[in-house]
Structures are given as structure tokens and as C-alpha cells.
C-alpha positions as CSV (number, residue, x, y, z in Angstrom):
1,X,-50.7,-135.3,3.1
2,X,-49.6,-131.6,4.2
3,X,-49.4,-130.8,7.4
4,X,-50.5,-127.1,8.7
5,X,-48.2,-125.6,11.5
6,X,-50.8,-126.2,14.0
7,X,-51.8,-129.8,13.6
8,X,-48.0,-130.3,13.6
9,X,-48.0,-128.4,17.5
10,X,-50.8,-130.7,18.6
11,X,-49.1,-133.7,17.7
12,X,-45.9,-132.8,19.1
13,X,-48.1,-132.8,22.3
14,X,-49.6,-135.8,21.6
15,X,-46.7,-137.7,21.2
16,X,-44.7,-136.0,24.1
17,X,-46.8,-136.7,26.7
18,X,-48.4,-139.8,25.3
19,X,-52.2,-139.2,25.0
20,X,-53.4,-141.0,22.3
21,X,-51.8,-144.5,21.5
22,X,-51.8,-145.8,17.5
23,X,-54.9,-148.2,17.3
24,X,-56.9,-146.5,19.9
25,X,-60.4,-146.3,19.5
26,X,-61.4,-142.7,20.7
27,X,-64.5,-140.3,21.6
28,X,-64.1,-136.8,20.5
29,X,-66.4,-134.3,22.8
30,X,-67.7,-132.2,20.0
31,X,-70.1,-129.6,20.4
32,X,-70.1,-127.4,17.6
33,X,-67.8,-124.7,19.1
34,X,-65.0,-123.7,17.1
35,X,-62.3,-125.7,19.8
36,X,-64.1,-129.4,19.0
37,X,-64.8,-128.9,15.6
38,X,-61.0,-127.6,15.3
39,X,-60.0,-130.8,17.3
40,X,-61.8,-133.6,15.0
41,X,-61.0,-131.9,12.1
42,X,-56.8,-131.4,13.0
43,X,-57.3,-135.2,14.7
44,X,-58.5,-136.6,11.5
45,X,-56.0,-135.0,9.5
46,X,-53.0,-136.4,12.0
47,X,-54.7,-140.0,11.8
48,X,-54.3,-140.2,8.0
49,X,-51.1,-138.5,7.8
50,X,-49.7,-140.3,10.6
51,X,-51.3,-143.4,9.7
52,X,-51.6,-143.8,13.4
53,X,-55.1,-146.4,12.8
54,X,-57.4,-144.7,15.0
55,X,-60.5,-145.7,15.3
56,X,-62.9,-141.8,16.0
57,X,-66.2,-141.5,17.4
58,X,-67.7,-138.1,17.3
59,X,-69.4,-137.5,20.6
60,X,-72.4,-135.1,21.2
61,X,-74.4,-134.0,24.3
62,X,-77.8,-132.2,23.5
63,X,-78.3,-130.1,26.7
64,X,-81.9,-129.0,25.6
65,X,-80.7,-125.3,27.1
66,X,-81.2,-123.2,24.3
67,X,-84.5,-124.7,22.0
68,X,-84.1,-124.8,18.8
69,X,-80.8,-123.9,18.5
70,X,-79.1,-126.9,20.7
71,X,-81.2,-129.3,17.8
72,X,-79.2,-127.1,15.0
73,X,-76.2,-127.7,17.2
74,X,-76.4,-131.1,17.1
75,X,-77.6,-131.6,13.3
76,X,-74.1,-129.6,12.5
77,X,-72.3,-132.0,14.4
78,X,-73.7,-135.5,12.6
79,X,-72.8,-133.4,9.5
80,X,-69.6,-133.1,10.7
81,X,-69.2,-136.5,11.2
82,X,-71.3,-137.5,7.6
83,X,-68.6,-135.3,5.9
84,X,-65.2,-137.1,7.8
85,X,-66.9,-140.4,7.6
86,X,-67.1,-140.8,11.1
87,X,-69.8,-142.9,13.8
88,X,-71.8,-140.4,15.3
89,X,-73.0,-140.5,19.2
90,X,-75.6,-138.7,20.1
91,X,-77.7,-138.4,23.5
92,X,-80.6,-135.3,24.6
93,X,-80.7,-134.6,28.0
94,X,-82.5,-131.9,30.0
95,X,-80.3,-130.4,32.1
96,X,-82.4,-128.0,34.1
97,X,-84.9,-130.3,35.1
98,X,-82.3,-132.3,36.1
99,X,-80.7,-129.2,38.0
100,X,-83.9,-128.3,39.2
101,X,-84.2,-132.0,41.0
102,X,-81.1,-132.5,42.2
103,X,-81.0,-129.0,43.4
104,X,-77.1,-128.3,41.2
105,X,-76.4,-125.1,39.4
106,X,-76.8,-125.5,35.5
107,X,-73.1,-125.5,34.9
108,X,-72.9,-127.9,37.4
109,X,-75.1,-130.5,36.2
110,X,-73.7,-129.7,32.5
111,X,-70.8,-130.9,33.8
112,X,-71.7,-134.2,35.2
113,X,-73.8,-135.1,32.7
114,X,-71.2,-134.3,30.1
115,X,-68.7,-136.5,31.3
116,X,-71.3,-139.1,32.4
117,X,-72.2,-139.5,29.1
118,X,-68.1,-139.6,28.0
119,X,-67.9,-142.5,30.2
120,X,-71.3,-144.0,28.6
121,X,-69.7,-143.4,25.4
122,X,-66.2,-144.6,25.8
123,X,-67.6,-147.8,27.8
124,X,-69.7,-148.8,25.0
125,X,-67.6,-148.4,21.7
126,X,-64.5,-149.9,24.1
127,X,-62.2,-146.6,23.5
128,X,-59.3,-145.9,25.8
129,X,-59.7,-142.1,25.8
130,X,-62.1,-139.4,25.7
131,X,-60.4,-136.2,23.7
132,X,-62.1,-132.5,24.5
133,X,-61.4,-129.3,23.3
134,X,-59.9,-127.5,25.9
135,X,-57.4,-124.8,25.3
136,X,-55.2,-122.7,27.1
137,X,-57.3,-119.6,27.6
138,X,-59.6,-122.3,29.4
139,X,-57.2,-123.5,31.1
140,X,-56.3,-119.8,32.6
141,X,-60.3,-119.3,33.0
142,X,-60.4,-122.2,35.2
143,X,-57.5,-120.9,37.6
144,X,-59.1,-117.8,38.2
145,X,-62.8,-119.6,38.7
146,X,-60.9,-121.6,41.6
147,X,-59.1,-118.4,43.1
148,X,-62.1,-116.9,43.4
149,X,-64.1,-119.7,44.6
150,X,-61.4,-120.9,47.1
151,X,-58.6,-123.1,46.3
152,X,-54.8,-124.1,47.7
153,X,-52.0,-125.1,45.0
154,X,-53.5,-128.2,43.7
155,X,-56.3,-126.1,42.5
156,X,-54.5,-123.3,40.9
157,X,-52.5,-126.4,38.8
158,X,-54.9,-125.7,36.6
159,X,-57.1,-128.5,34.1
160,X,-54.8,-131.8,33.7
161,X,-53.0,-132.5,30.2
162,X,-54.3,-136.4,31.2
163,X,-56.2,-137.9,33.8
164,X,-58.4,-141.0,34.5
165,X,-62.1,-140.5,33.0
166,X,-63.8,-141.9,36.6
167,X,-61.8,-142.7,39.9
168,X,-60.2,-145.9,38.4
169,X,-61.1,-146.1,35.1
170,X,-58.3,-147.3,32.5
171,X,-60.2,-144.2,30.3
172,X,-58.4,-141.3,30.5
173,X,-59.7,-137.9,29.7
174,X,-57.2,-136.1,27.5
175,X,-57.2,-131.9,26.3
176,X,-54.2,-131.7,23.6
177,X,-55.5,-128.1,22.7
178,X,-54.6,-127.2,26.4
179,X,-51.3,-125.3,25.2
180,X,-53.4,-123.6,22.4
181,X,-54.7,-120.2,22.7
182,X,-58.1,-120.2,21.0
183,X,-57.0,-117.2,18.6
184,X,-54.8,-119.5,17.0
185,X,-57.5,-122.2,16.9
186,X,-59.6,-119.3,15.4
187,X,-57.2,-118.2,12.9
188,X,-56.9,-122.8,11.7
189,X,-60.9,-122.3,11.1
190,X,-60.5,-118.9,9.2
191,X,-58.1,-120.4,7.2
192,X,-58.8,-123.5,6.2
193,X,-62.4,-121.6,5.8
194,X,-64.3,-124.4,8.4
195,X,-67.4,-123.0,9.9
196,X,-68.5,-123.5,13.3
197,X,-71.4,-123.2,16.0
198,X,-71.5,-119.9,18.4
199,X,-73.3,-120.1,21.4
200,X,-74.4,-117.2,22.2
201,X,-74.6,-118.4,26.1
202,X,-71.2,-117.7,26.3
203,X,-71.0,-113.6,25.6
204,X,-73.5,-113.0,28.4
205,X,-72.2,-112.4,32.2
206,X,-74.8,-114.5,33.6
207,X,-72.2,-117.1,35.1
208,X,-69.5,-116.6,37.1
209,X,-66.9,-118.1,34.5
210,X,-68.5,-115.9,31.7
211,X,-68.2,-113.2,33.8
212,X,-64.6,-113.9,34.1
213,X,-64.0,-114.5,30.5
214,X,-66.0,-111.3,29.3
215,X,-65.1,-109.2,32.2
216,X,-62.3,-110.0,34.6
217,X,-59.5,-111.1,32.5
218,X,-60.3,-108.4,29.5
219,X,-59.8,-105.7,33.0
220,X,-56.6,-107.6,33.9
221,X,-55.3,-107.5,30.6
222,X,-56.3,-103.5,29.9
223,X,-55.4,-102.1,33.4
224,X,-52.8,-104.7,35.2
225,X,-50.8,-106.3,32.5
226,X,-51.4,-107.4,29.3
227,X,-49.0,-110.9,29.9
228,X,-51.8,-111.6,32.2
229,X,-52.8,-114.7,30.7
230,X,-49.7,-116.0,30.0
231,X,-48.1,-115.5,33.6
232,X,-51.2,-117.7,34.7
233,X,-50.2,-120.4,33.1
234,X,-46.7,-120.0,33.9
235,X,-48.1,-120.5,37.2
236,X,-49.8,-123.1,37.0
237,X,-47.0,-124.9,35.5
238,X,-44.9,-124.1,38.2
239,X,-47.1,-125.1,40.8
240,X,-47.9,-128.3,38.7
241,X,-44.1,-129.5,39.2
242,X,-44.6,-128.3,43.2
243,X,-47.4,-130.8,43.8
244,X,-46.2,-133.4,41.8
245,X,-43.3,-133.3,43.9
246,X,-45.3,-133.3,47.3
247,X,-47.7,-135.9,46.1
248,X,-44.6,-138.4,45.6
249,X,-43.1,-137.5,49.2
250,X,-46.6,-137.7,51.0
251,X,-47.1,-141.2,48.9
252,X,-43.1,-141.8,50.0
253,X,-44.6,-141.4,54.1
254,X,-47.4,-143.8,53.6
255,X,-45.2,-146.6,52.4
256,X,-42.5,-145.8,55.7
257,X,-45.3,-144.9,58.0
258,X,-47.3,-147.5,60.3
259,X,-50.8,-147.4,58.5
260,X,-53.8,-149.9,58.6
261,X,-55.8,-150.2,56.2
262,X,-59.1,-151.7,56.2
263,X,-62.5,-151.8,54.2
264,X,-64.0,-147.9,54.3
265,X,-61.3,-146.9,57.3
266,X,-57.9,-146.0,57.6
267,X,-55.5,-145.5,60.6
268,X,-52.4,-143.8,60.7
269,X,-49.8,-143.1,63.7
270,X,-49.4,-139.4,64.2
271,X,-46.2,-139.1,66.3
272,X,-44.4,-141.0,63.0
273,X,-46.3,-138.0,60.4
274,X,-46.0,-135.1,62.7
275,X,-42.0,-135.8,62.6
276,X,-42.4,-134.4,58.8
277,X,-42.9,-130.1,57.3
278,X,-46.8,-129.4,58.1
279,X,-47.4,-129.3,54.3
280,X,-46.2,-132.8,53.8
281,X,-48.4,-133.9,56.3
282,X,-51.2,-131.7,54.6
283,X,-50.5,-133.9,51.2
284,X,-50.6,-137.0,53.3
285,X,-53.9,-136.7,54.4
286,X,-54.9,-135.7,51.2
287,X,-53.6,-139.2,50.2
288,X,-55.7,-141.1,53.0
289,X,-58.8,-139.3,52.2
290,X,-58.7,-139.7,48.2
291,X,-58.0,-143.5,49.0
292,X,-61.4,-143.4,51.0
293,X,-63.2,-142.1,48.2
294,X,-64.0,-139.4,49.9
295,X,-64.9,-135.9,47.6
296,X,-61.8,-133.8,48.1
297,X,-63.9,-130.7,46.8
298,X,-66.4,-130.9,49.9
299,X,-62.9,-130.9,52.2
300,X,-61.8,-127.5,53.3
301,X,-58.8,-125.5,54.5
302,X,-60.2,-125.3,57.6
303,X,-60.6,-129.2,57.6
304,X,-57.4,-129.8,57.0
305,X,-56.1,-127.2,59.3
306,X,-58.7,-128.2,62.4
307,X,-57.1,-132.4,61.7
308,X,-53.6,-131.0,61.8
309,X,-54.3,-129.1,64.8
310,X,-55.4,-131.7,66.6
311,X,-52.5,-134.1,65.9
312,X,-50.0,-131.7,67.3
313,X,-51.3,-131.3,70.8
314,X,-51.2,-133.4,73.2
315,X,-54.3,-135.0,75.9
316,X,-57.4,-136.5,75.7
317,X,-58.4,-137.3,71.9
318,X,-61.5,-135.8,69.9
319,X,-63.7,-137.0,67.0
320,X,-64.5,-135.1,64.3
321,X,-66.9,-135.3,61.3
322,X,-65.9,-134.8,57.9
323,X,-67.9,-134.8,54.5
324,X,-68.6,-137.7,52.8
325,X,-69.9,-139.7,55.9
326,X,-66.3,-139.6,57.1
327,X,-65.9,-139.6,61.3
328,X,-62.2,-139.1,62.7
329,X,-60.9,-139.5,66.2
330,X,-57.7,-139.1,67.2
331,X,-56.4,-140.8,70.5
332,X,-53.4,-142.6,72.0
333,X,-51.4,-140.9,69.2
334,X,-53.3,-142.5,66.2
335,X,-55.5,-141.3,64.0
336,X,-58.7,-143.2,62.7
337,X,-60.9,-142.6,59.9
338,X,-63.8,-144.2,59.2
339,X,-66.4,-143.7,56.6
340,X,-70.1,-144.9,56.7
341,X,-70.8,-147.8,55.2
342,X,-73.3,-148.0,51.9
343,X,-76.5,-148.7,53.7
344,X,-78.7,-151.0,51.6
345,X,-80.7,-147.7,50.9
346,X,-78.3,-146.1,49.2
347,X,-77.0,-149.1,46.9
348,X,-78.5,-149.4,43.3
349,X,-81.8,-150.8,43.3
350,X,-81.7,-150.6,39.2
351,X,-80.2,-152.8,37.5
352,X,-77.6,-151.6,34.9
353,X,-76.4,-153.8,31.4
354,X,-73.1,-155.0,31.6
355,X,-70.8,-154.1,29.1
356,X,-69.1,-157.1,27.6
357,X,-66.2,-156.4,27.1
358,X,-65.9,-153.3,29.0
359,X,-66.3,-151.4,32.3
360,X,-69.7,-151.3,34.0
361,X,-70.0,-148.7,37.0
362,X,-71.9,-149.6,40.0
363,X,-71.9,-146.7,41.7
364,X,-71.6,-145.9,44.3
365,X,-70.1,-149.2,44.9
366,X,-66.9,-149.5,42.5
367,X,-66.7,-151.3,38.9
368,X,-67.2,-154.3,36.9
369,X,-64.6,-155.1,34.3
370,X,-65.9,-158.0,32.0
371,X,-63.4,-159.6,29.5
372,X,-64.3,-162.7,27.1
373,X,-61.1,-165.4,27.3
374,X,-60.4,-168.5,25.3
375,X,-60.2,-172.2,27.3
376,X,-56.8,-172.5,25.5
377,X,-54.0,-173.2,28.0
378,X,-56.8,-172.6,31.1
379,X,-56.6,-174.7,34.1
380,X,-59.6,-174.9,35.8
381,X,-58.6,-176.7,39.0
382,X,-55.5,-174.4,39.3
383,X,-58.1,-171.5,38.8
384,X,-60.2,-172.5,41.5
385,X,-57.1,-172.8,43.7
386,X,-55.9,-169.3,42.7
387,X,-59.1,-167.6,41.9
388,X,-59.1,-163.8,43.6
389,X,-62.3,-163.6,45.9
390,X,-64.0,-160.7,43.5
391,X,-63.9,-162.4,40.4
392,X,-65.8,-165.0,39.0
393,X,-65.9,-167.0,35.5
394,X,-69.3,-167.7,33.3
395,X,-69.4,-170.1,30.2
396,X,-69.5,-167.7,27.4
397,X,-72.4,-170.4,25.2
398,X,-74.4,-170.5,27.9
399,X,-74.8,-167.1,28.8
400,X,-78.3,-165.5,27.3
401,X,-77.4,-161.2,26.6
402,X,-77.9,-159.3,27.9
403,X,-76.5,-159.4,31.2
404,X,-77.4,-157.1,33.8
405,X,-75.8,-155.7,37.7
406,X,-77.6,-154.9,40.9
407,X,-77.7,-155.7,44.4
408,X,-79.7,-158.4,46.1
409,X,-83.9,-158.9,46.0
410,X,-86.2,-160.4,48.4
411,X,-87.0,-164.1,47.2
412,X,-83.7,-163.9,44.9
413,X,-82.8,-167.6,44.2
414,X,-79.8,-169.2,43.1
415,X,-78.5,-173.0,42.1
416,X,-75.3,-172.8,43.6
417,X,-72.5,-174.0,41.6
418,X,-72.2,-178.0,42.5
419,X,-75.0,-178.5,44.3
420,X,-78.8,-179.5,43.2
421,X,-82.1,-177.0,43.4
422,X,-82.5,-173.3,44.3
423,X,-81.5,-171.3,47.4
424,X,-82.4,-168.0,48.4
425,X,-79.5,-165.7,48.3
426,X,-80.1,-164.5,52.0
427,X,-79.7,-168.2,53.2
428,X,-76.7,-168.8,51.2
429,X,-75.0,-165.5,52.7
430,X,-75.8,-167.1,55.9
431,X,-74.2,-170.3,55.1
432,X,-71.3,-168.6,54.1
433,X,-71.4,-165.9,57.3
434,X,-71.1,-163.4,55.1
435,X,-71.5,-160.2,57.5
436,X,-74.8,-158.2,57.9
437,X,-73.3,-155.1,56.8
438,X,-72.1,-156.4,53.7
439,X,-74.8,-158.6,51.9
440,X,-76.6,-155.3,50.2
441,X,-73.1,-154.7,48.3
442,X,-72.3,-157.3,46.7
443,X,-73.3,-157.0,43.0
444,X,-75.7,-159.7,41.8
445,X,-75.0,-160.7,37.9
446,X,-79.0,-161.3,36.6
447,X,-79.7,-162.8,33.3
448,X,-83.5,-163.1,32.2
449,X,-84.5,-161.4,35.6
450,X,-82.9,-164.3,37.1
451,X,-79.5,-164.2,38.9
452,X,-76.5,-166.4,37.4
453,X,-73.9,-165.2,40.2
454,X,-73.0,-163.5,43.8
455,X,-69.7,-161.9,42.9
456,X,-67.3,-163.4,45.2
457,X,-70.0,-165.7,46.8
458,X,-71.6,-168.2,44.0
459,X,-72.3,-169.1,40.7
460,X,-75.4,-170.8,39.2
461,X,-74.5,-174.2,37.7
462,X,-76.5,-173.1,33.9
463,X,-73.7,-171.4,33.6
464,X,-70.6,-172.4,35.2
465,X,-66.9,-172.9,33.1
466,X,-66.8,-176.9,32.4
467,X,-64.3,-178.7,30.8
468,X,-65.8,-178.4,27.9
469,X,-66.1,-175.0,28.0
470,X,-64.8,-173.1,24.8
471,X,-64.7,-169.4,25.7
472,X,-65.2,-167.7,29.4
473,X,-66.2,-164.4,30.6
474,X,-64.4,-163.2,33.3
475,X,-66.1,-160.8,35.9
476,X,-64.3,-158.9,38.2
477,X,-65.4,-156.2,40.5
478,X,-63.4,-153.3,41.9
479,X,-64.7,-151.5,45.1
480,X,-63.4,-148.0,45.4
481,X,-62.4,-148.9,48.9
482,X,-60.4,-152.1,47.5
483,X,-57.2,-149.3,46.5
484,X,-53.7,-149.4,48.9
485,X,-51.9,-146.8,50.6
């Protein structure tokens, strides 16, 4: 099969920097726009003529913003995928009510429910990336969004090549358009006469990056210089190889430095980081506070500068409070960070299905991963001697699906595994002093409204691994506060 010159670019970038493995199963975001429907179709071709065994899932969020034409959007879309043969995934959401009570901008909530429904996606047809359409003149749209708004040089990096789909996902989001202009993308459609969706959204200055698409850059380009766009992403490229390089030193004085590390805190010795350039130690506490979990977006320059401030002088010690429920105080030359922890008011109440295999979020707790394992060459005893504390094995037969995850009831019961009868969950965390603060977050595995397992506390005998057991699921759960300096 020929190849056009284009197809032949994007795979050159696939390949370089590794996005897409042969094998893969994959979600393409496509919404109708001329950059996704460009993607599958150039995607496609490379599968076949590559022979690269890709299994594609065209991917399609109804936002419900623009009546009847968002349902024509999506009807183009499943004929997309009717014509390349391809499963279609399709979900309707309305974004301004949801805006409306959550109190986001539209864009805003677009967003997140976008890549919510990526994640959704990629979880349940077990694919290891989520491919979108971005191209370069996004990429410099975003830049100038982030000067505007307020940004330091991570920001003006620009929109990562790769990156992980949810804060430690093995999904990764991938954009191999990102070193395509969309004129050329434009010019593949026109040529290989492919229609296409226009929203017509997107030619009115109503939102800020519109504004900048229809208005800012079209000035820069007529009046400053008409490279404009290109010199942007120069930049960001340059800047890209700056960070890259301070990330690794900052995550070079972590390892060196004296730090403690505990559940939802962190402390780190300021004489030993205040020996190192104020930038590094900038990028270090940019390390700490991403280990927390805690949303860098919501941390400021003047955050960051106020903490740094504060380590460099010397007397009596001050606390500070930071977003995300994060308190800091700095005494005796260290400094702490603790962050609130998940009262049971804020843990999910709803119970969520468990994707088997797969990754189930339990936010705002961390994840479930849940694989299915043969008996052969399994040692149970050895197992139970070497078995981490957050996992915990079912008997595959005598599991009923679905299976679901929440927190803790009142009157939840349990037959603990070994012993005869039912206990209620809140005496068996007593008997096994499990602390106050932490018996609303541990994820209860439920089957038939009943729960089969405490994760890292019991399971119920109906369905515990024997030695006859032929095939296990293994459950383990990843709290977002479980990661290492």
C-alpha cells in the first residue's frame, strides 16, 4: 500500500519517540474536525501498511453544546468508523449543566469530561493509549493561552508529545500530529478529497483561546513577524530540554537529600537544599508537592517564592497554607508538609464496577489494578508469606460479576478468611487496630451488594484462592500518596 508524504512524517514520529507499540489496542479522540478525522484515517492507513496489528477504537464525546448539530457530529463520526470497519464509542454529556453545577467555565468542564471519558474508554476496551489530534498550531495556541494566563517555563513547554492519561495510569495520552501544522493536515483532506465536520464554535471570539487563534496570532503574524508561530515552538522546544534537565537534578537532590516520607506528608532538611541555585530548589519543591498529589495549577509564583523565602532566613519558624489542603511549617531548619487527610465525607460513597482486567479509579483515593492469573507454578503459602499489604487474591469460579469498589457502610459484614460466621467490618478494623483516620479509605471489594474483601485487611472465605483453585484475580490498589521521592 502507498504511502502519502504525510502519513510517512507521522510515522516517523511514531516510531522515534515510541508512541504507539505493534499490538496495541488504541482509542482515537475523534470529533469530526478535520485534525481527528485526518488522524484515524492516516492511523488506519499506517496499520495496514505497516502491518503494525493494532487493534482502533474510534472514540466520540457528544458535548450537547450546539443542538442538533453536535448529533450530526456524532452520526459522521460512527460513519467514519462504519466505513474503516472500526468499534465505535460513543457517550452524550451535557456539559453546561454540568458547568453550571460545578461552577467551571465550559472549556473547562469540556476538558475534563473529555479526558474522563478517554480514561473510561481506554479502561474498558484494555488499550494502552489514547491518540488525539493535536497539531502544532495547537500546540503554539496553548503557549500563548498560558502566557497570558500566567505561567513559568514548565508551562510555556508547551502540550507533551506523551504523557500518562491520569496521575499513574500505565495509559498514556499521545498527539503524533503535534509537529503538524494543520494547513498541511488541510491540504491531506483536500487531497485525498475526505470531508470533515466544521464547528462553527471555533471562528467566533467568544473564548479566550479563540480569541487568540482568530485574533492574537493572525496580529502577530501581520504586524510583528510572520515566523511567529514557528519561533514559539522553537521555544518551547528549547525550554522543553531546560526543564527536562532541571527535573532530573531536582529528582538528583531528593535521592542525596535527608527527606521523610510518610503517608500524605513530607519533610525535607533546608540547610542541605538551600546549599543548591534558587531554581533548583524551585524544581525540588515542585517534586515534593507533585508526590503529594497536590494540583500544581492551583500553586503560584508567589507560593513558591513566599516557601523559598522563608527557608533562607533564619529565626523562629512559620506555617503556611497551601492549596490542596496542604499546611507547611518550617522550623529547626526543616521543612514539613502535610496534607489533610480524605475525611470520610469526601471518600466515594458510590460504588464503581471494577474493570477486570483493567484499571478502576477510586478517586480521590488512588487505583485498583485487577489482573486474572493462572494457579500454574503459584505457591500459596509462599504468597501468604510474601504477599504486599495492598493486594489481595480472589478465586476467579467463585466470583459472581460484576464486581464493584467503595468505602465502608454501617452494618457492613464480612466472614473473614479462616474463621466461621459474619463480622462487622468496624469490629474487625478494631481487632486489627487499624487507625481511626484510616478505616473510611480503604476500598471495600462488594459482590451482590455484599462485601467479599477489605483491601489489605480481609477476605471473605466464598471466595478465597484454595488449593484447588484454577485461576485468581489479583487486586491491588495504588494510593496516590503510596509514590517515593
Amino acid at each position: 500500500m502507498h504511502l502519502d508524504k504525510l502519513s510517512y512524517k507521522i510515522f516517523h514520529t511514531i516510531t522515534k519517540y515510541q508512541l504507539i507499540k505493534p499490538h496495541d489496542a488504541i482509542i482515537v479522540g475523534v470529533s469530526g474536525g478535520p485534525d481527528s478525522v485526518a488522524l484515524i484515517k492516516i492511523l488506519h492507513a499506517l496499520n495496514s501498511a505497516k502491518s503494525l496489528c493494532l487493534s482502533l477504537f474510534l472514540a466520540h464525546l457528544n458535548h450537547q453544546l450546539r443542538g442538533k448539530s453536535s448529533e450530526e457530529d456524532a452520526q459522521f463520526v460512527q460513519a467514519l468508523s462504519n466505513e474503516l470497519s472500526l468499534p465505535f464509542i460513543l457517550k452524550s454529556v451535557n456539559i453546561e449543566t454540568i458547568a453550571i453545577r460545578t461552577k467551571r467555565s465550559i472549556e473547562e468542564t469540556a476538558r475534563r469530561e473529555r479526558y474522563k471519558f478517554f480514561l473510561e474508554s481506554a479502561q474498558g476496551y484494555n488499550a494502552s493509549a489514547v491518540v488525539t489530534g493535536h497539531t502544532a498550531d495547537d500546540n503554539t495556541e496553548t503557549i500563548l493561552h498560558r502566557l497570558i494566563r500566567g505561567t513559568g517555563t514548565l508551562g510555556l513547554s508547551g502540550i507533551p508529545l506523551k504523557r500518562p492519561l491520569a496521575t499513574g495510569s500505565p495509559i498514556h495520552l499521545v498527539r503524533p500530529l503535534l509537529f503538524i501544522w494543520r494547513k498541511e493536515i488541510i491540504e491531506y483532506l483536500e487531497e485525498k478529497r475526505r470531508s470533515y465536520r466544521t464547528d462553527a464554535t471555533n471562528y467566533k471570539p467568544v473564548y479566550l483561546r479563540n480569541k487568540i487563534r482568530l485574533e492574537l496570532i493572525p496580529s502577530l503574524e501581520n504586524h510583528y513577524n510572520p515566523n511567529i508561530k514557528n519561533l514559539l515552538i522553537q521555544l518551547s522546544q528549547i525550554l522543553n530540554l531546560h526543564n527536562e534537565f532541571f527535573v532530573t537534578e531536582a529528582k538528583k537532590i531528593l535521592a542525596v537529600s535527608p527527606v521523610e516520607k510518610k503517608q500524605d506528608s513530607c519533610t525535607i532538611n533546608t540547610r542541605c537544599l538551600t546549599q543548591y541555585p534558587r531554581v533548583l530548589q524551585y524544581f525540588v519543591l515542585r517534586e515534593i508537592l507533585n508526590t503529594l498529589q497536590i494540583p500544581l495549577n492551583a500553586i503560584t509564583y508567589d507560593h513558591y517564592t513566599k516557601i523559598l523565602d522563608e527557608i533562607s532566613r533564619k529565626g523562629k519558624g512559620r506555617h503556611f497554607q497551601l492549596p490542596g489542603n496542604l499546611s507547611l511549617w518550617h522550623e529547626h531548619g526543616m521543612l514539613h508538609f502535610q496534607k489533610a487527610l480524605v475525611s470520610a465525607r469526601s471518600t466515594p460513597t458510590s460504588e464503581t464496577l471494577v474493570q477486570i482486567p483493567g484499571i478502576t479509579p477510586v478517586y480521590p483515593l488512588g487505583h485498583l489494578i485487577a489482573e486474572i492469573s493462572a494457579m500454574q507454578n503459584f505457591s500459596l503459602e509462599t504468597y501468604k508469606k510474601q504477599k504486599p499489604r495492598n493486594q489481595e487474591t480472589l478465586d476467579f469460579h467463585r466470583i459472581t460479576m460484576p464486581l464493584s469498589v467503595r468505602m465502608r457502610k454501617d452494618g457492613d459484614k464480612i466472614s473473614p478468611l479462616g474463621t466461621q460466621g459474619h463480622k462487622k467490618l468496624k469490629d474487625l478494623f478494631v481487632d486489627k487496630k487499624v487507625p481511626v483516620k484510616e478505616r473510611d479509605t480503604i476500598p471495600i471489594i462488594v459482590m451482590n451488594n455484599q462485601p467479599v474483601c477489605a483491601l489489605g485487611i480481609c477476605v471473605d472465605n466464598k471466595v478465597k484462592v484454595t488449593a484447588s483453585t484454577q485461576k485468581m484475580i489479583i487486586l491491588t490498589f495504588h494510593r496516590h500518596d503510596e509514590k517515593t521521592l
